[in-house]
Steps between C-alpha positions, in 0.01 A plus 500: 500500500386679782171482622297769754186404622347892534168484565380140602163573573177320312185679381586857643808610719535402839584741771886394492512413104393637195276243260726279250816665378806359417893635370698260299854606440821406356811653615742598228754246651243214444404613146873493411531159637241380343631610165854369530335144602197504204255509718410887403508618099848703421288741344353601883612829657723464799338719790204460740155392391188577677170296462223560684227132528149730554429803677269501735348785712749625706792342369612782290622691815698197617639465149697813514657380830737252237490718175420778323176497290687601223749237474230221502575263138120370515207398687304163512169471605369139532128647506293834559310477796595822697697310795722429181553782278378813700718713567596530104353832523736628741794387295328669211508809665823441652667448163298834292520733751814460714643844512806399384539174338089497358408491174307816503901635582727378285256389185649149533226231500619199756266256278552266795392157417187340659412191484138366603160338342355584182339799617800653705471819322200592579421436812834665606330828315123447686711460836661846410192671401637597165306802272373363155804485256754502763709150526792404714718376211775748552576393876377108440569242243242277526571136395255190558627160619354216310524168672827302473698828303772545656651872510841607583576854726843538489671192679143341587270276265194524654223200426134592558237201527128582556416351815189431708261870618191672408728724287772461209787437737843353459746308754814626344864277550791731474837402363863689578829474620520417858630721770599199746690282181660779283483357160190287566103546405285518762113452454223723710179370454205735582162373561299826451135378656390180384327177640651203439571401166724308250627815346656671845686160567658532166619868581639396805666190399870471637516875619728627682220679710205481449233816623184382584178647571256371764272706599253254601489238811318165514179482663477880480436555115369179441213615369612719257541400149761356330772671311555775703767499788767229610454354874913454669373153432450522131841736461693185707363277239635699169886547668427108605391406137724740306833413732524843636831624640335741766172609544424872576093512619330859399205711409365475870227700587446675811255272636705168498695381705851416321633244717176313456608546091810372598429201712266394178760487268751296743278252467514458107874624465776393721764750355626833554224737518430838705248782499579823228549758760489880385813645356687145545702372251604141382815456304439255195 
């Protein structure tokens, strides 16, 4: 798997980063690989696959940096708050009306899949401003996780488990053939935004990376209530608890600090770990 952190930013983009957006991909040679060793189904198509782990605002302009729109196999959303899930209606339009590959061209509905909370479907349509009677079920396939139901896209199982936020919102762990040990799994686990909680430590058990939110900083937020946001210190403690590989820290907001975020989590987790940067990637 190959993973690029897009847009890193929490709660609205930043000036050098779109809000949360991330590409997971798995190169044909790893999918084949994977196959030969068991660790992908035979029954699997040999070629690229393209997931893209929320959409935030901004993100779908650094998406097309890496692929085209219309070779995307699915999207995940771990919850619909906007800094999430935005810019859906851009890839909406991008997928009806593109002059040439659009739906409104060639009559061929994309029915990509979409993944999210109950209620996906329509708030994806009250974002877009749809007319009465008009739905987006030609361009979108709308699926709901339910917690603990695993789904497979192509070479990845994906595992959504309802974690801690004012919202229905998942951490989702991630499971395909590695890029770094052909014929291996690898495991990307995904916080989404969460406080603390039992259920993100089980996502994140044993991953290979694990992508962590924390957005807020000790002291700072203190106040606010629980269940909201993930201190560094708090994201340290679920790669220490869950045996993390690396730690990648994201969803920073343009009023923090990082390397504040960052000193907080060396003090709970004394393994690899950096900050998500935009457009970097991290091999898995």
């Amino acid at each position: 798997m190959i993973l690029r952190t897009l847009g890193v930013a929490g709660s609205a983009p930043r000036p050098d980063s779109p809000a949360s957006t991330y590409l997971v991909q798995v190169p044909a040679d790893a999918v084949a690989a994977g196959i030969a060793s068991g660790v992908v189904p035979d029954d699997v198509e040999v070629r690229d696959w393209n997931v893209v782990v929320d959409l935030g605002s901004g993100g779908l302009g650094y998406l097309q940096r890496h692929v085209s729109l219309h070779a995307l196999d699915a999207v995940a959303l771990s919850h619909l708050h906007p800094d999430h899930c935005a810019d859906l209606s851009g890839l909406y339009v991008h997928l009806k009306y593109h002059p040439e590959l659009g739906f409104a061209r060639t009559g061929v509905p994309p029915h990509l899949p979409v993944y999210g909370p109950i209620d996906v479907a329509q708030r994806a349509a009250a974002m877009y401003g749809l007319h009465p009677g008009e739905t987006m079920d030609q361009i979108y396939d709308f699926r709901n996780w339910y917690d603990g139901v695993t789904v497979r896209v192509g070479p990845l199982e994906i595992t959504p488990r309802a974690v801690y936020h004012p919202v229905e919102a998942y951490g989702l762990r991630i499971v395909g053939p590695s890029t770094t040990r052909p014929g291996a799994a690898a495991v990307l686990a995904y916080t989404g935004d969460t406080d603390y909680c039992a259920a993100v430590v089980e996502v994140a058990q044993d991953a290979d990376v694990l992508l962590a939110e924390a957005a807020f900083v000790q002291g700072r937020d203190d106040r606010v209530e629980p269940g909201i946001h993930l201190t560094g210190a708090r994201a340290g403690r679920v790669a220490a608890e869950a045996s993390v590989r690396r730690l990648v820290l994201t969803h920073l907001p343009s009023w923090t600090d990082p390397q504040v975020v960052f000193a907080e989590a060396r003090t709970e987790y004394d393994g690899p770990a950096t900050l998500a940067v935009p457009d970097g990637v991290e091999e898995i």
